[in-house]
C-alpha positions in Angstrom: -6.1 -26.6 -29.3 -6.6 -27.5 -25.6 -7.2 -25.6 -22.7 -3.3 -25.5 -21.8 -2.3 -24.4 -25.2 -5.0 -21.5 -25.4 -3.2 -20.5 -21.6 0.5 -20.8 -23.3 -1.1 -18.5 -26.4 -2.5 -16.2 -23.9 0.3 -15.6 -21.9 3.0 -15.3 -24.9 0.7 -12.6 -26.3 0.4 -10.8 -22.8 4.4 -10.6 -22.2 4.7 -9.6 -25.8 2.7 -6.6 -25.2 4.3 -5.5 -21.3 7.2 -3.2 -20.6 9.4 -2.7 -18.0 8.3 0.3 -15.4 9.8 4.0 -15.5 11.9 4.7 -12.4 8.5 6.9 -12.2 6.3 4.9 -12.6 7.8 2.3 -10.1 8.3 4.8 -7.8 4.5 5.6 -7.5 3.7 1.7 -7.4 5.8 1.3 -4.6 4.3 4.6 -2.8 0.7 3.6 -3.3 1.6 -0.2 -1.6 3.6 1.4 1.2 0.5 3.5 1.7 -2.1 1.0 1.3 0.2 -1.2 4.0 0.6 1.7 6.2 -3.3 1.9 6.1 -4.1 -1.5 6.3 -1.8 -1.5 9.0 -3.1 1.3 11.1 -6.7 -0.3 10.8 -5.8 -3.3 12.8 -3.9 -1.1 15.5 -7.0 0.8 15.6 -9.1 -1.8 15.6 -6.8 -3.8 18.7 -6.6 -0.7 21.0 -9.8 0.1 20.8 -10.6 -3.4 21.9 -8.7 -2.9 24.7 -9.8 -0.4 27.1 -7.0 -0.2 29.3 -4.9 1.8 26.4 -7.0 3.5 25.0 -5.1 7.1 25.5 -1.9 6.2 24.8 -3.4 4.0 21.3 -4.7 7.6 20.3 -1.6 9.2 21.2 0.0 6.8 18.6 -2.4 7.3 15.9 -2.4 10.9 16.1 1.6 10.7 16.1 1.1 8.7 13.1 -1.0 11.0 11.0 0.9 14.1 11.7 4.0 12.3 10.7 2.3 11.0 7.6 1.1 14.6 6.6 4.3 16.4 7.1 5.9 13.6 4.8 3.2 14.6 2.1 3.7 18.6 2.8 7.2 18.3 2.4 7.0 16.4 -0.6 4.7 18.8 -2.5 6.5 22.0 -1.5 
């Protein structure tokens, strides 16, 4: 067989073999993305107040708002 109906084989044998995700397990998919987002996401703020002098104290302000809202979300969630 070809190249294309190696692929087809492939990929018939690979959705025979997934499941659909838990409410659990989608749940911690979508938490770790969110996260990696929010992360991602605060890099780049970092990154463009830092390049710009001018803000640089309100920019930390931000960020610090940021992590103390993100580790009140993770205390609450364990207790």
């Amino acid at each position: 067989m070809g190249k294309i109906g190696n692929f087809i084989q492939e990929s018939i044998r690979v959705f025979r073999i997934t499941k659909k995700p838990t409410k659990e397990e989608y749940k911690s998919i979508a938490l770790v993305s969110a996260l990696g987002i929010l992360l991602i996401g605060l890099i780049g703020a970092l990154i463009s107040i830092l390049s710009n002098p001018q803000i640089i104290g309100l920019g930390l302000t931000v960020i610090i708002a940021f992590v103390i809202i993100i580790i009140l979300m993770f205390y609450k969630k364990k207790n």
